[in-house]
N, C-alpha and C positions, 0 to 999 in steps of 0.2 A: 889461488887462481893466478895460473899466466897471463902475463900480460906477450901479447905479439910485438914483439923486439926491433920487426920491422914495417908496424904502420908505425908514419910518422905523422903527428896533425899539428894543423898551421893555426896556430889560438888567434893571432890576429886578425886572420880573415873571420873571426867570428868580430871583430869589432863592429863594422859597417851594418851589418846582420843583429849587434844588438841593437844600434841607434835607429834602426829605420821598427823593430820590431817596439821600440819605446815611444818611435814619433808616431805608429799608425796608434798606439794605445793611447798619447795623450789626444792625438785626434779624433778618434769613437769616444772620449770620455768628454771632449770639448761640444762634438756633437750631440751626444746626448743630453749632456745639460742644457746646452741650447735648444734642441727639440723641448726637452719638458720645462725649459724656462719659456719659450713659447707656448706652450698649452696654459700653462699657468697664466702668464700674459694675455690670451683671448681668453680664461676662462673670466678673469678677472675683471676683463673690460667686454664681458657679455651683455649684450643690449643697452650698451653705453658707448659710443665714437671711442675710436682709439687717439690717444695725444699726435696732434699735430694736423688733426680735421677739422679743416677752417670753412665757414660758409660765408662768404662776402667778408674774408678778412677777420670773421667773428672765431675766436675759439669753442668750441663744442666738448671739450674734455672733461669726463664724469658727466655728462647730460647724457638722459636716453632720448630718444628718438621723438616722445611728448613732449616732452622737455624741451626740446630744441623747436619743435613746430611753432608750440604755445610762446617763447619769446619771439622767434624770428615772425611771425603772425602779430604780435603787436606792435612789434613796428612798423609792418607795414600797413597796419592799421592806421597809426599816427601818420605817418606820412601819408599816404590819402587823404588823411584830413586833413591836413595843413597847404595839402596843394603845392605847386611849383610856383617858385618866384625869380621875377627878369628886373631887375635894376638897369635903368638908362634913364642918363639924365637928372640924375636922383631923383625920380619915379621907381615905382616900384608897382610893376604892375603881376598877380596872382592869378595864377589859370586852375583853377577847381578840376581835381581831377574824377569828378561826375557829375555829368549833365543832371540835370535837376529839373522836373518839373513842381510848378504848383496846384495843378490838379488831380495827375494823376501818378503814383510811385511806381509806375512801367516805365516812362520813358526818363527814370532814372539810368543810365550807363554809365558803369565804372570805365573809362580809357585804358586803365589797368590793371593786367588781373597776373596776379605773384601764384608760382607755382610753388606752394611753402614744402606741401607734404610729397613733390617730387624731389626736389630738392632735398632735401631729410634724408629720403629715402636715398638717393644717389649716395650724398654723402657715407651712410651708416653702411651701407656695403664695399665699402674703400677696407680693404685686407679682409672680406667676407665673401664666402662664396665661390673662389673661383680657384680653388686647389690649394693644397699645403704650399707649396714654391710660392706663389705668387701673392698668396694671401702674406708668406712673410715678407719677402721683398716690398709690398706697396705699407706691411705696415712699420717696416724698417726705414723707408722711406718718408713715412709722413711725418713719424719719428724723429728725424734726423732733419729734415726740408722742407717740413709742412705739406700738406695738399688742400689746396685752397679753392671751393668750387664757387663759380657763380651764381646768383641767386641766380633761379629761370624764371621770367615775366613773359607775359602777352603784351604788346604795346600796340593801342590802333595809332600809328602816326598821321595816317591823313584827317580822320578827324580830328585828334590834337592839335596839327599844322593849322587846319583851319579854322578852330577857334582861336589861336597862336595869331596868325595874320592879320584877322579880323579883329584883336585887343590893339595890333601894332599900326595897323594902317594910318590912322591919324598922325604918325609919328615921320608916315616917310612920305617920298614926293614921286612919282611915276615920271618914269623919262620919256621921252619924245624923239622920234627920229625924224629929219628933215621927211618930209613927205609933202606930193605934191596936192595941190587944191583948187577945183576946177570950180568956178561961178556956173546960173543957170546958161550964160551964154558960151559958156566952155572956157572963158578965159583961163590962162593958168596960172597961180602961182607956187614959187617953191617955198612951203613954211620950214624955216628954221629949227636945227634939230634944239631939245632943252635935256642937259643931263638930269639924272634924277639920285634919290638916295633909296636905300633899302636895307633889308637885314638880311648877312647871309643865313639862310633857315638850316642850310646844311646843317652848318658850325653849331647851329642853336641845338638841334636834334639829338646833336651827339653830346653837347655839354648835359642835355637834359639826356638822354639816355643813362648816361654816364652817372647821374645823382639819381637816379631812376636804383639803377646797379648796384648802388651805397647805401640805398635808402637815407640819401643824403637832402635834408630841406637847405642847406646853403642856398643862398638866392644866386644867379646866375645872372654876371655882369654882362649887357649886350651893348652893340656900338653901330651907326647907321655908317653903310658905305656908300661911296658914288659911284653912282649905274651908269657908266658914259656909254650912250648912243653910238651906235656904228654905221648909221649913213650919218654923214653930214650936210649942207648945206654945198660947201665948198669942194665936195665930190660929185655933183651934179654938171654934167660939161655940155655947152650946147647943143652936141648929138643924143644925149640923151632927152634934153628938153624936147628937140624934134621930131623922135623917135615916141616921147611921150605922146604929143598934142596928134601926131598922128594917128595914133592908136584911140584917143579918143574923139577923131571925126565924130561929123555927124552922119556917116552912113553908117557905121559899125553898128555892129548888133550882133548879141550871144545868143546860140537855138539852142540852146539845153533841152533835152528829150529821154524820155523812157516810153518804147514800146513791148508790152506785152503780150498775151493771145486774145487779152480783153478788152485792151484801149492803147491807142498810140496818142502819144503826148506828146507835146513842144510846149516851150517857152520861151517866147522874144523879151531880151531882156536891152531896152535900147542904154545909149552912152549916159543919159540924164539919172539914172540908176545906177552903174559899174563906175563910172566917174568916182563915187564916194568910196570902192572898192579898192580903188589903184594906190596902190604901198610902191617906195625901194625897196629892194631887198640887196644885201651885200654877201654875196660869195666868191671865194678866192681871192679876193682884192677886188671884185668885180663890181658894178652897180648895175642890177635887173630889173625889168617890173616885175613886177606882181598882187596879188590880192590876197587884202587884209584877210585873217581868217575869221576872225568875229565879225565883222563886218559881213563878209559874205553867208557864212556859217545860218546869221541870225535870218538873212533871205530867203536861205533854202529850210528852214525851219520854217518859216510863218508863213512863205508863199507856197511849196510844189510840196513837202513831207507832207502837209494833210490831205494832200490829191492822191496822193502815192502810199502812204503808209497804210498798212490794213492791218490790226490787228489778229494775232493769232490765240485762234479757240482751240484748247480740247475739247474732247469727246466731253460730256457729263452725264451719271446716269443717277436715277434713285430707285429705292425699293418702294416698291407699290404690290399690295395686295399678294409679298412672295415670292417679287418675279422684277429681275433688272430690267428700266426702261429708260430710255433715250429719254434727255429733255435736250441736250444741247449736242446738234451736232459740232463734230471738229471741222478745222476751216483753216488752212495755210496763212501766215502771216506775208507781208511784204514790210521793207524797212528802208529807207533811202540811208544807205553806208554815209553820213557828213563827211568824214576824214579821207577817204576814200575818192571820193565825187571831187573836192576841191584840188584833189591830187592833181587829178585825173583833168581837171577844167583851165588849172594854171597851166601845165604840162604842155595839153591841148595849144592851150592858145596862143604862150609863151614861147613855146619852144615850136613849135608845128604850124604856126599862125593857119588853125582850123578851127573857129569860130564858132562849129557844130561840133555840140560833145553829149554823147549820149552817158546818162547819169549812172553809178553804180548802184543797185540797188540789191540787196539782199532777201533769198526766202526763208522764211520761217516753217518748218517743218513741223506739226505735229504729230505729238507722241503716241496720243489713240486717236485710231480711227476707227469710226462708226463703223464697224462692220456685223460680222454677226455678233450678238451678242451676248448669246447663250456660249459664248468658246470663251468667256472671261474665267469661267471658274468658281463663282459667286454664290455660297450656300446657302453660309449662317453667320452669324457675329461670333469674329476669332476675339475681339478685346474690345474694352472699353475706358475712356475714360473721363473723368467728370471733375468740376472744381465748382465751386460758389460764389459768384461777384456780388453779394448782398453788398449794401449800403456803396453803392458805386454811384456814382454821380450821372446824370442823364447823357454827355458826351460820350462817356467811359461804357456805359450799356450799349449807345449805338453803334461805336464801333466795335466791340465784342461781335455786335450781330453780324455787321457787313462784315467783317474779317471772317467770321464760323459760314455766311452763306457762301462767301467768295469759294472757300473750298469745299461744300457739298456738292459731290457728285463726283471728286477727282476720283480717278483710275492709277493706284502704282502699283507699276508692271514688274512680275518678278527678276529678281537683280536689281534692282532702281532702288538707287538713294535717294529719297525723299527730300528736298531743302524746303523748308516750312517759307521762308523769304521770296524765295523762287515762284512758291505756290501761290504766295498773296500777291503777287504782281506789286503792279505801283500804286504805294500806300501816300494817295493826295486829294484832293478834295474833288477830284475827277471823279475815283474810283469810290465818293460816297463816304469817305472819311473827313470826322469834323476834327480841328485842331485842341490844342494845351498847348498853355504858354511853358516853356522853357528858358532854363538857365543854360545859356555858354557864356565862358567867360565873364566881361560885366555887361551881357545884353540879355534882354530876353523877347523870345524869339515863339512865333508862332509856329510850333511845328507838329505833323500827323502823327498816329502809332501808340498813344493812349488805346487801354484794354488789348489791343494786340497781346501782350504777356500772359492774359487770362488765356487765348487763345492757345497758346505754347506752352502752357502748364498743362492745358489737359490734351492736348495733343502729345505730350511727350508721357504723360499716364494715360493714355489709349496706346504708344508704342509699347509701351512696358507691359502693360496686361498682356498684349497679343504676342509675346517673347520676339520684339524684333529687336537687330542690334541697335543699340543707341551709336552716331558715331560724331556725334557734336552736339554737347550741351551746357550751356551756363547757366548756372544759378543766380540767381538777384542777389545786387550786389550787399541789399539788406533785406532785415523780414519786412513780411507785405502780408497784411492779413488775410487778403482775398486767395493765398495760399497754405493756410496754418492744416495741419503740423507742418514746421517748415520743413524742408527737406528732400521735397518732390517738385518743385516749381523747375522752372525754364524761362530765362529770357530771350527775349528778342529786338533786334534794332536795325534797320535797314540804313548801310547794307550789315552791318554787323552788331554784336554774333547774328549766328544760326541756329537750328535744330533742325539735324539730321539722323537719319535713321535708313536704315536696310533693309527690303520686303527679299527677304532670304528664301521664303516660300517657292513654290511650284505654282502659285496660283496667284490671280493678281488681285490687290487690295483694292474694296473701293471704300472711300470715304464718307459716312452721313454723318451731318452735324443737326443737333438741334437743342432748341433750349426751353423748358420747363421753369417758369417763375424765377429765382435768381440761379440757374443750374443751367451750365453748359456741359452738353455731351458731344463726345466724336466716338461714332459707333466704326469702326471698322469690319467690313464683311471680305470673305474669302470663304476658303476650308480649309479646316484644321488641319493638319498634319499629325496629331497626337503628341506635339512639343508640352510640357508641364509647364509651367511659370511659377515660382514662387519669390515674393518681395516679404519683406523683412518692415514694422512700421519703423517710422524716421527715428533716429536718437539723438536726442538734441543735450547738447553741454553747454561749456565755458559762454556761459551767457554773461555779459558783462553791460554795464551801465552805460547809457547812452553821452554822459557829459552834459555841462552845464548848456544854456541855450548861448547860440554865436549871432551878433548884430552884425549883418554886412552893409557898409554905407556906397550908398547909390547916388548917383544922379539922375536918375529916372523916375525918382519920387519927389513930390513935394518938400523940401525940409520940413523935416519932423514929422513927417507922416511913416507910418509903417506898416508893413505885409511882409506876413511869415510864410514863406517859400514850401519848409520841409518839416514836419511833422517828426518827433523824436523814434530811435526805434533802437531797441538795445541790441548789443551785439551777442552771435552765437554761432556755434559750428552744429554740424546733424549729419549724421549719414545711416544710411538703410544697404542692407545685404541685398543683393537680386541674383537670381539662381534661376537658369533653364537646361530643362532634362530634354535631349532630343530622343525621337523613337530608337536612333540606333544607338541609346546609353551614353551618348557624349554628354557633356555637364558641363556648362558654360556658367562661371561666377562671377560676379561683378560688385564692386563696393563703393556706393555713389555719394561721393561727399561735398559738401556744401558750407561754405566761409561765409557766414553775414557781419559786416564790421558794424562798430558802433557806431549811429550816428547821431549827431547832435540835433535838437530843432533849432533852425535856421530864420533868420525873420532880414528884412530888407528895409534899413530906415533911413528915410532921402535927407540929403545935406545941402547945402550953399553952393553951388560952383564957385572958386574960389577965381581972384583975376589971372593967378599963375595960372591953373587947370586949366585942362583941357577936358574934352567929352569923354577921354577915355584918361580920367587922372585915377592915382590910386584908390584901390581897394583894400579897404583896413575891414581886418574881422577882430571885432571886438568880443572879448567871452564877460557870460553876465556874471 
């Protein structure tokens, strides 16, 4: 074979041409071992956190997903138990983080409720889920950097604030601002402003949020500040004194007034009265009059809101012999606006010197109205649900009752969230509710809403039966026999939690409640839609031992006398499948789970006030 004499070829321009055909090989060979060292890598760490997924700083590497809940669940079991602790003073004062009663284990309230298995759950999908790229990048990442999530809690801070305050108050001193002060004959004088001390609660909130987030019991050092007043004394200049005594002659007088289409009202409010009202006020650098708001507040409360206020009625119906019947018709509310009204009165007078000021006052609207009746929709009974208060004590029975008649006869109208709070109105000894003593802090307090729970447990198994959505529910924060199996209960606490729920329906829900020997039912009627319902019975585990019994020393008992608070109850998780089929084949699943911690029995035994203590000195929990 000839070779052609005159191609000529250039070898070195094959150089460039081998090294880029050697670098794209070694990089398809780099990449593929890294693709299948990746697979190898999540096959490995399947249903196990990948290295560097941290939950509150904890590592989670080789835990599955149980694994992780069941630790990070007992601690914050221990901590609940142990409560948050405030060092001032070398005091050491403990704020229990669940109200506690001793009659009835309803108006126990956890303050805090730890989202374990969302949490978990967040974490274990870090490099899961969300595409080949990014599933490696975040698990290269966590790898290399860690990814560290926060625990997620519920925190109520206003009721913690206020058993918070209420522990601390003895501690501080309320300030004073110069304000003036008139005798019966009007004489004036200006009293002297008095600084005062306090805690800042801000700073407190966030150190305890903060050991909240660590599941940290370090006690938390607090320090009182000075609250210095801002009118003084020495900012008062004789045109203001002039300007005062004038304003309160004795010809002045306030006409406060609300006219409606039903009644026109006034109230003469002479100087002998508003005298006790007149505050400084300082803005801009400025000094004004003005009126106290408590002070005035508490007038318009005892004297004109019960002239003016009207409570608002809905509709209410029950089934009789088949057929919905009216027993209570609905009725507009009226409400005197307070905040609003004293706006509107200082503003008035202060600024417009028009001494006639007509009140705000707000309607209340209801939701059904009486009208036809037969256009509700009302067939047959879509659900039911039932619970048993045997061995309940005789308060604990009565309010069951008034709480179940308060809502027989409601109407919820299709689309309406239900809020079971909402629906009981104001739970106080008005509305026919007798109290239970209560633990806050180290007081204990007479307060409503015993058996109400019972209430909310089977109201919320009457929502279930009837396939409506659940869309706010808490479980007790431990077991409670008056709900066994556990797993289906519901609590309640006004204002918080709640239980709510969605009439998703075409048709509007009514409410019957009634009760048979220790058996409360809540019948819900409507028509059916043809939705299935199917629940799953509760599954109950990790039941663990309640602990030794805790002595809490009080001042409020005799020395050496003692009363056990809280009744033992051991701890356990449960949760139940709930499945609804709608007519158009949709399939709605839901998996309703439920943390009960362990909790100790609890006993209260009175001690000595010592000369240092004070009313609100330490609380030591001693274990037997």
């Amino acid at each position: 074979m000839l070779l052609n004499s005159n191609k000529t070829y250039n070898y070195a321009s094959l150089g460039p041409m081998k090294w880029l055909l050697l670098s794209v090989t070694i990089f398809l060979i780099l990449a593929s071992a890294l693709a299948i060292a990746s697979v190898f890598y999540y096959k490995f760490y399947d249903y196990r956190f990948f290295p560097g997924v941290k939950i509150n700083g904890q590592g989670l590497k080789g835990l599955n997903s149980g694994q992780a809940i069941e630790q990070l669940q007992q601690q914050a079991d221990d901590f609940l138990q142990q409560g948050i602790t405030y060092v001032f003073d070398e005091k050491k004062i403990n704020i229990s983080l669940l109200l506690m009663a001793e009659a009835d284990p309803d108006v126990a309230i956890q303050l805090i409720n730890f989202k374990i298995a969302e949490t978990v759950d967040a974490a274990y999908h870090i490099g899961r889920g969300q595409g080949y790229t990014k599933n490696f990048w975040q698990q290269t990442k966590s790898l290399i950097f860690d990814a560290n999530l926060p625990l997620v809690f519920e925190f109520y801070q206003e009721q913690y604030l206020e058993i918070l305050q209420n522990d601390l108050q003895t501690y501080t001193l309320k300030k004073t601002e110069a304000r003036p002060k008139f005798d019966a004959e009007l004489n004036l004088e200006i009293l002297a402003e008095n600084a005062g001390t306090s805690f800042n609660y801000q700073l407190i909130l966030l150190e305890t949020i903060n050991r909240i987030s660590q599941l940290s019991n370090e006690p938390i050092a607090i320090s009182l500040i000075i609250d210095e007043p801002e009118v003084k004394k020495a900012d008062i200049n004789e045109a203001k004194i002039a300007e005062l005594k004038n304003f309160a002659s004795i010809s002045t007088l306030i006409n406060l007034i609300y006219n409606n289409n039903e009644n026109n009202n006034e109230w003469q409010i002479n100087n002998q009265i508003f005298k006790d009202w007149i505050i400084f006020k300082k803005a801009d650098d400025k000094i004004t009059l003005g009126f106290d708001a408590s002070a005035t507040t508490a007038y318009l409360i005892n004297q004109l809101a019960p002239e003016i206020n009207r409570p608002i009625l809905e509709g209410k119906f029950e089934i009789k012999n088949g057929r919905v019947v009216e027993f209570q018709g609905s009725q507009d509310g009226l409400e005197l606006d307070l905040e609003k009204s004293l706006f509107k009165i200082e503003e008035e007078i202060f600024l417009r010197n028009n001494f006639t000021v007509e009140l705000v006052v707000n309607e209340l609207k209801a939701k059904i109205t009486t009208g036809s009746i037969n256009d509700f929709g009302i067939a047959e009974v879509v659900g039911t649900g039932q619970s048993d208060f045997s061995g309940s004590p005789n308060n604990r029975k009565h309010n069951i009752s008034v709480g179940a008649n308060s809502l027989n006869g409601i109407l919820i109208k299709p689309g309406e969230e239900f809020s079971l709070i909402k629906a009981l109105g104001k739970i106080n000894a008005e509305s026919g509710y007798k109290p239970e003593l209560v633990i806050k802090g180290d007081r204990t307090i007479a307060e409503f809403g015993g058996g109400l729970c019972q209430v909310g447990t089977t109201m919320f198994r009457a929502a279930l039966a009837s396939g409506l959505p659940i869309t706010l529910r808490r479980p007790h924060s431990y077991r409670v026999s008056y709900y066994e199996p556990a797993g289906k209960d519901a609590t309640i606490y006004d204002p918080w939690p709640d239980l709510k729920f969605i009439n998703d329906t075409e048709y509007n829900i009514l409410i019957q409640s009634r009760i048979e020997g220790n058996d409360l039912y809540f019948d819900f009627w409507g028509t059916k839609d043809g939705r299935q319902v199917e629940q799953t019975d509760s599954v109950i585990y990790n039941i663990t031992s309640p602990g030794p019994t805790q002595y809490i020393e009080t001042e409020e008992l005799e020395p050496g006398k003692e009363s056990c608070i809280e009744s033992a109850h051991a701890g356990a998780d449960a949760y139940f499948d709930y499945k609804v089929t709608y007519p158009s084949g949709e399939i709605k699943e839901e998996k309703f789970s439920s943390h009960y911690i362990p909790w100790p029995k609890k006993c209260l035994v009175g001690v000595q006030l010592s000369n240092e203590a004070t009313a609100t000195s330490t609380t030591e929990i001693i274990e037997e």
